[in-house]
N, C-alpha and C positions, 0 to 999 in steps of 0.2 A: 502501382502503375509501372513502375521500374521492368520490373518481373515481366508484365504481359507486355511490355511494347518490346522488350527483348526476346521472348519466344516467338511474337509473331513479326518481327524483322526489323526493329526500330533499333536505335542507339543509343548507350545510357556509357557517358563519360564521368571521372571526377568532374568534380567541380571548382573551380579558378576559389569560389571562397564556399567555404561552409554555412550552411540556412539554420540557426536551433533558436527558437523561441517565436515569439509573434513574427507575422508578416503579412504584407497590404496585398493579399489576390486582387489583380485587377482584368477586367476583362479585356480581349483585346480591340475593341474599336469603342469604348470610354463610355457603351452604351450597356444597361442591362441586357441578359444574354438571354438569347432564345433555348438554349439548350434547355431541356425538362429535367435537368439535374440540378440548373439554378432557378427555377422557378420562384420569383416572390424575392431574391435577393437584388443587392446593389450594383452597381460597378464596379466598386472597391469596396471590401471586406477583410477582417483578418482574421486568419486563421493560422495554428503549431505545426510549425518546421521541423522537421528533426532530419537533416540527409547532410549528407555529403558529395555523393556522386548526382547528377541527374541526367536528363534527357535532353540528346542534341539532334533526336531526329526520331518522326511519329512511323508506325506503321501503315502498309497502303490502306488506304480508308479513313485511315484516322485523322482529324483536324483538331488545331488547337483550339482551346476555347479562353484560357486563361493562363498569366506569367506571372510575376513577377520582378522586383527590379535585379536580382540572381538567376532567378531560370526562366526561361522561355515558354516551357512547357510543365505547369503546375494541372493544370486539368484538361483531357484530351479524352476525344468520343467517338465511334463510329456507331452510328445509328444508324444504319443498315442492318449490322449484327447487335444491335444494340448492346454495349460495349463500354464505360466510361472508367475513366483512369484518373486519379488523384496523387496531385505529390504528398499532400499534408494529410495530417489529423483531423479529420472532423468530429472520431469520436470522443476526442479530450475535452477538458472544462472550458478550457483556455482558446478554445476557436468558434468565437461565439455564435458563431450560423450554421454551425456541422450539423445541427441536431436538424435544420431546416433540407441541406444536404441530404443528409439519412432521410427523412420522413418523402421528402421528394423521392428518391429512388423506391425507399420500402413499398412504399403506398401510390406514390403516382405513377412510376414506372414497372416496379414488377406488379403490382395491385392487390398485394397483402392485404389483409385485413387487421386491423387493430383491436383484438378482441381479447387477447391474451393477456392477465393479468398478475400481477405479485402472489396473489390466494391459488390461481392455479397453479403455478411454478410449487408454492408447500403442499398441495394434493399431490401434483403428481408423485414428489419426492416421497412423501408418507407414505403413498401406493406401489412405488419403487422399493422400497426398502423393506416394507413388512414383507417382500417378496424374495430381497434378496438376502436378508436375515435370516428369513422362516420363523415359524412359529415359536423354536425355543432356542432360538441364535438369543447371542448377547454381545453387545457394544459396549467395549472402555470408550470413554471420549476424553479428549482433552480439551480443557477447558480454559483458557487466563482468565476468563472476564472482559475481553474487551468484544465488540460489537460483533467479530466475524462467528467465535467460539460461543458467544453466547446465544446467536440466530440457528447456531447448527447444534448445538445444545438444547435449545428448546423444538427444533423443527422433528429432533431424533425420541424427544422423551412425548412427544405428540406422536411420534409415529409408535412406539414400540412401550411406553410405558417404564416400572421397575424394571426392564430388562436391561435397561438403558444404565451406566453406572461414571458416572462423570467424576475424573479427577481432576485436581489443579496441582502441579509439582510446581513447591517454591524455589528455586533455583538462588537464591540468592540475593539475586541481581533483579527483583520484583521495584516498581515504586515504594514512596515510603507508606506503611500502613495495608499494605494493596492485598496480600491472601486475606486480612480479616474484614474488610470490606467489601470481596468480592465474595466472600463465604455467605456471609449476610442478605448482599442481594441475590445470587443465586438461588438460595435456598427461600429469603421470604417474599419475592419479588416474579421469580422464573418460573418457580415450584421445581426447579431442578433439585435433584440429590446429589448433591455435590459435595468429597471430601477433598482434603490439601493434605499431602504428602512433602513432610521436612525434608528437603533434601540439597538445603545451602551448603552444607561442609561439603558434601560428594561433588558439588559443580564447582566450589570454587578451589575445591583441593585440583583438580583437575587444568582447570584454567589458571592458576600460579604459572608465573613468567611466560603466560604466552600472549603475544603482543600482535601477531597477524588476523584481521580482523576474521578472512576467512575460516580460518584453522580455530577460532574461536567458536564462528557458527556449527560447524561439522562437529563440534566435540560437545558445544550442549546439544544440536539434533540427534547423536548418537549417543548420549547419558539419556535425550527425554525418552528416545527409545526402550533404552535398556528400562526406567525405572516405572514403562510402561506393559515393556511384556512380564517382567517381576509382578506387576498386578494384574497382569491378566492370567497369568498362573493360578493368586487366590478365587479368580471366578468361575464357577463352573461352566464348561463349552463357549467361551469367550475367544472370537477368531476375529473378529473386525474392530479397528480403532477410526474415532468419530475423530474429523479435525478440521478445521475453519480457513481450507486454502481458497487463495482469491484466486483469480485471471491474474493482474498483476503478476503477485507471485511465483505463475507459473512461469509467465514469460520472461522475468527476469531472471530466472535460478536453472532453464535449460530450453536448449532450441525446440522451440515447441510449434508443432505444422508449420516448418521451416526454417530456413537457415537464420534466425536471429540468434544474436549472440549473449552468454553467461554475462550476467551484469553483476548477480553475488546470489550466493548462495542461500536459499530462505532455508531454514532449517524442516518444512513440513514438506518439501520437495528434492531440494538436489541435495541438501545433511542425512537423508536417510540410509541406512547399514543393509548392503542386499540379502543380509541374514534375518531381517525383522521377517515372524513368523504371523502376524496380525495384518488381515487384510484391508486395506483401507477404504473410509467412505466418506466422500467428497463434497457436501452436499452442493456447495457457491465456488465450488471450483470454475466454473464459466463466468460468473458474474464480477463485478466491477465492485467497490464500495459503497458508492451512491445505492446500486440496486439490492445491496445486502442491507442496507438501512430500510430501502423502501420494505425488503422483506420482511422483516424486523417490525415497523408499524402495522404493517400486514397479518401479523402472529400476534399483536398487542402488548408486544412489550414495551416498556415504559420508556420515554426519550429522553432522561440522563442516562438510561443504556443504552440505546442506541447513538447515541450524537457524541459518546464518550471517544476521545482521540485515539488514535489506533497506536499499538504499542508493540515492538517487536521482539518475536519469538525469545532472540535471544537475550532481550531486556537490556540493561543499565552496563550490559558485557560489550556491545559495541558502540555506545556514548561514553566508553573509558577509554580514548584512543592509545593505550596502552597495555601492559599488564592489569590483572583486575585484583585489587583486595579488598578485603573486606571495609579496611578502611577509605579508600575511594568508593565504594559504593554508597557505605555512608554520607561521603558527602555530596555526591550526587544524587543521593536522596533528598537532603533536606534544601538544596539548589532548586530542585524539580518540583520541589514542594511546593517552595516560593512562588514562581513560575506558576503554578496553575491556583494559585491563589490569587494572585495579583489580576490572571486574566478572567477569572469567574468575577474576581470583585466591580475591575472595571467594563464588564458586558462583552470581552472582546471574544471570551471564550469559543462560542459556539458561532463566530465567523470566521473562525481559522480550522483551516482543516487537519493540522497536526504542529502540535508545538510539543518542544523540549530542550534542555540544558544538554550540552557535549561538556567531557572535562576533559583539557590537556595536559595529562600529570609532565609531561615532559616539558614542558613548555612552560619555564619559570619567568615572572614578572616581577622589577624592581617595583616595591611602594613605600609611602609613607602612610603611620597611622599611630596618632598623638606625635610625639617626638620620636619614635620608632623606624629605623628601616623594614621592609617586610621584601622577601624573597620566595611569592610563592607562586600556586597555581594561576592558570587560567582560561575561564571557563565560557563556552558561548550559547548564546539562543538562538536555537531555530525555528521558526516561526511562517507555514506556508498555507496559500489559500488553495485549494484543490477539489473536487469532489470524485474523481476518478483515480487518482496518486499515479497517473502514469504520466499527466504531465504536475507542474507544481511553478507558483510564484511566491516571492516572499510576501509576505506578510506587512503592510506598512502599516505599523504599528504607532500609535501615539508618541513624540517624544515623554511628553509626561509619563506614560505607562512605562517606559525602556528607563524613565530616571528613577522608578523608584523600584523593579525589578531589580537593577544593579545593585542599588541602595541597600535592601534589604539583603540583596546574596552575599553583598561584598562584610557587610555587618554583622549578618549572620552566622554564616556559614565558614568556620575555622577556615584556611589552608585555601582562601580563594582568593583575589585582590585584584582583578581585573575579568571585567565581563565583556563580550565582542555581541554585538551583531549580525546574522546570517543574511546579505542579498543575495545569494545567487539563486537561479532558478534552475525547474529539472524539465528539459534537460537545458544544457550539458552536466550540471550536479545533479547526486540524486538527493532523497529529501533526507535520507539516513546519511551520516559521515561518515560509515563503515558499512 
């Protein structure tokens, strides 16, 4: 909104306070609005803030239709040019009438048809690809296991068959148990052919003393590089690497169709070496989370692969808000263990849209245990409800589930003795601590 009411002659100031998180849209004369953008909604409605500056004056033509108790001007239209401007998110989880928003404009105002479905999206792509492969192209892919790698893993070996050659590189820094687990489903579950290349000494030799979360990401996206054109070497006429980047991703890791700003670096976008010689293929590069799941039941894969929590690139390397060794990952292993034990146990699992344990090797905590001093780590849970991960709320979580989570971490798990709670939401946090 910002954007068009300033090209076409309106005015967009800071703002006296900052807008991030929920907020009450309300119309301005306290009646449902005529406009055919709110068709079917309330007077007051909430929908995700994310701004700073806003607008303190419309372009000719344009009137307001909605404020708030911060801006003045949250949705503005001219319907002569048919024309409508939005401050907020309607396409996040977190603004519960967006999707009424959208369907209003898609369908009742430009008058789309709603025909397109999850199965077309995997044809076209299969028809896409056996084209831009050819008939004796072949694809490395990368793989982890989790929902995005495994939907574009299975979308690639549907489209192209053996030619298709799926690896998993253990990095070190994996969950605890997580390449032989994922070898297993992969393999009897996907029907993917999938191997797992050792290669924890090479990343974590690498990542010794480095403590910057970014310079951590850029150096496993540029080792997974490296230990992926090393295998595309042994395959014969192998030019294209298969990988499971979201939307998200894209937009947080580089200004993508416009000025928005690096938020961090995801390793399958802005960590890449402009020497890598492997052309990439993207399949859910436009899509969202939610629509890569829907993809996913859409292809038939099974829903503890799909609904399984999304895990990042560079793993267990930036939930060590520190240097990484092997012995901290360790115990961030058997933390995260816990963690997803506890929440499978008590049902919470598959209502949270991403949980996990941070460790703060730097951040020492006085305890006692038996008649013992203890001076050691401590470690936190994040825990957020989302379906999109571009917006995110914590998690409120049982306290019974939170008492015995600590319980068992603090019990368990050597070199830990105090566990925190994660409330904040994204934005202004993101849902990663690094």
């Amino acid at each position: 909104m910002q954007e068009m009411a300033y090209a076409l002659g309106g005015s967009v100031t800071p703002g006296l306070k900052h807008e991030y998180g929920k907020s009450v849209v309300k119309t301005l004369n306290g009646e449902p609005s005529s406009s055919p953008l709110l068709e079917g909604l309330e007077s007051e409605f909430t929908m995700w803030m994310s701004h700073g500056d806003k607008l303190n004056g419309v372009p000719d033509g344009f009137h307001a239709v909605a404020n708030t108790d911060n801006a003045e001007f949250v949705i503005i239209e001219n319907l002569e040019s048919r024309m409508w401007g939005l401050q907020f998110h309607p396409e996040v989880t977190h603004s519960p009438r967006g999707s009424d928003i959208l369907k209003n404009f898609v369908i009742n105002i430009a008058k789309s048809k709603p025909t397109w479905t999850m199965k077309d999206y995997a044809n076209e792509f299969i028809e896409e690809v056996r084209k831009q492969v050819g008939p004796n192209g072949r694809v490395l892919g990368a793989v982890s296991g989790g929902v995005d790698s495994t939907v574009a893993a299975v979308l690639m070996t549907r489209a192209i068959g053996h030619r298709f050659h799926a690896v998993m590189v253990d990095n070190g820094c994996l969950r605890k148990d997580e390449a032989e687990r994922v070898l297993q489903r992969m393999r009897d579950d996907c029907k993917v052919d999938l191997r797992c290349i050792d290669a924890k000494d090479r990343f974590l030799g690498l990542l010794k003393g480095v403590t910057d979360p970014e310079k951590k990401r850029k150096i496993i996206g540029k080792t997974f590089i490296d230990v992926f054109q090393e295998e595309a070497k042994q395959i014969e006429t192998c030019d294209w690497l298969l990988q499971g980047t979201l939307y998200p991703d894209v937009i947080e890791s580089i200004s993508y169709k416009g000025p928005s700003a690096t938020i961090k670096t995801h390793h399958n976008v802005g960590g890449l070496p402009a020497t890598m010689h492997l052309k990439l293929i993207e399949p859910l590069r436009d899509l969202f989370k939610d629509e890569v799941r829907e993809l996913g039941l859409a292809l038939g894969i099974d829903e503890d692969s799909i609904y399984r929590h999304p895990f990042p690139g560079p793993g267990l390397a930036i939930r060590i808000l520190s240097d990484v060794t092997l012995e901290r990952v360790k115990m961030l292993q058997e933390a995260d263990d816990i963690l997803m034990q506890e929440l499978n146990n008590s049902g919470h699992y598959r209502k949270i849209g991403q949980a996990f344990c941070v460790l703060m090797p730097t951040v020492h905590t006085v305890g006692v245990m038996g008649d013992g001093r203890t001076y050691e780590h401590c470690a936190a849970v994040r825990c957020v409800e989302t379906t999109d991960y571009m917006t995110a709320d914590f998690y409120h979580l049982p306290y019974d589930v939170m008492g015995r989570i600590s319980n068992r971490i603090i019990n368990e798990v050597r070199g830990i003795n105090r566990l925190c709670y994660d409330i904040s939401s994204k934005p202004p946090s993101t849902i990663e601590w690094e």
